[in-house]
C-alpha positions in Angstrom: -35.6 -3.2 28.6 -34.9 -6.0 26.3 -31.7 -5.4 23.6 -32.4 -5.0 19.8 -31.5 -8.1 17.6 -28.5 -7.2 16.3 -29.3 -7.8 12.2 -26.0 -6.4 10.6 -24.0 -9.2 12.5 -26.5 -12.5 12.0 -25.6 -15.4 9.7 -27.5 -14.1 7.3 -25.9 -10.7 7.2 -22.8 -12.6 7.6 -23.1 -15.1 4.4 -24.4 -12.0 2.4 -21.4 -9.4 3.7 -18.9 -12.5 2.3 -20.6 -13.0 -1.1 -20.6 -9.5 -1.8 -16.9 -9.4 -0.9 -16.0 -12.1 -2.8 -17.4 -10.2 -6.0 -15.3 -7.2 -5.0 -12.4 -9.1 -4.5 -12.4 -10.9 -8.2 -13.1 -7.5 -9.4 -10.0 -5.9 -8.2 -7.6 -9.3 -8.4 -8.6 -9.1 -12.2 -7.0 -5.7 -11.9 -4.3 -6.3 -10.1 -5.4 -4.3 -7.1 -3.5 -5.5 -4.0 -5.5 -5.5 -0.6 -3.3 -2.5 0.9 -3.9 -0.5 -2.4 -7.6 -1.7 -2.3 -8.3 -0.3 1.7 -6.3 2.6 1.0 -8.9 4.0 -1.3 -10.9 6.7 -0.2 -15.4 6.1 0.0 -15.9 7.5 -3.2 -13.7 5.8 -5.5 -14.3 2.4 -3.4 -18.1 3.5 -4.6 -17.3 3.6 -8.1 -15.2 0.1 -8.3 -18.3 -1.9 -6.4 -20.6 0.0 -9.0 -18.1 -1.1 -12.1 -17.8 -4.7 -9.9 -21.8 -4.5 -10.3 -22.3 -4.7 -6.7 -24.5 -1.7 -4.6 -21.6 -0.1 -2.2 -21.2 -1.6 1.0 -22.1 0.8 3.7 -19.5 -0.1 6.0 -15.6 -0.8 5.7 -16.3 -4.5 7.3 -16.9 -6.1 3.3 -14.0 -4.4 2.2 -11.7 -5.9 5.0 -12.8 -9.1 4.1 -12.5 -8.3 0.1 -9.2 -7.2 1.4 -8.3 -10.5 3.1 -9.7 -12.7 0.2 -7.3 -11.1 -1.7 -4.4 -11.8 0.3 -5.2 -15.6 -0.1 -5.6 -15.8 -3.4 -2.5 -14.1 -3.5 -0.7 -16.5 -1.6 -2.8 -19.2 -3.4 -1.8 -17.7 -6.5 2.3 -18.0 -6.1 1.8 -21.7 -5.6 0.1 -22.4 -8.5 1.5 -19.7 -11.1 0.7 -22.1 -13.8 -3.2 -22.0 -13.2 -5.8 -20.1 -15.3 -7.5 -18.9 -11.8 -4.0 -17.3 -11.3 -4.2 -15.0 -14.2 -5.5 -11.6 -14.1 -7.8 -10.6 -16.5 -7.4 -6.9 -16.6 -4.3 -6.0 -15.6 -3.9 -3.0 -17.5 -7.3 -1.3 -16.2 -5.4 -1.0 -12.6 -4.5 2.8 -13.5 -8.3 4.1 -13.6 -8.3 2.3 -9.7 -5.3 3.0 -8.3 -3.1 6.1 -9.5 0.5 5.8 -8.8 1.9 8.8 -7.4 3.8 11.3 -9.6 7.2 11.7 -8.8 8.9 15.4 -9.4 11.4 15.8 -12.2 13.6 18.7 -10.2 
């Protein structure tokens, strides 16, 4: 019995998976989302930021790995060249409807 081609995983797959990614990733680096933060959120609000990033959800956690990656190299791009416009962040402030810092108790 012959194996089935394998279509998730061809080049194809593969150069889409990456340009969906990259979208994700300029979504959340304009808002200051770190990768950690970014694959620490659960499916459903990951669902919402591709949506908001106008992207249709990924159906796997593979794109946001690599969203996750690019982000750590732009990070690391982005401390050695502070003084560039591609290092800014757009919308830093919008970061609290992604990621919700956790409340700490006043007793």
């Amino acid at each position: 019995m012959a194996s089935e081609p394998d279509f998730a995983h061809n080049d194809m797959a593969s150069r889409s998976r990456r340009e969906k990614a990259v979208g994700l990733a300029k979504f959340a680096w304009d808002r200051d989302i770190s990768s950690a933060e970014l694959l620490d959120m659960p499916d459903d609000r990951l669902r919402k930021l591709a949506r908001a990033a106008g992207a249709n959800p990924p159906s796997t956690r593979e794109t946001w790995t690599i969203a996750a990656g690019l982000l750590d190299e732009k990070s690391v791009w982005s401390a050695a060249n502070p003084d560039r416009p591609e290092a800014r962040r757009e919308h830093p402030d919008e970061k609290i409807m992604w990621v919700k810092t956790p409340i700490e108790p006043w007793l």
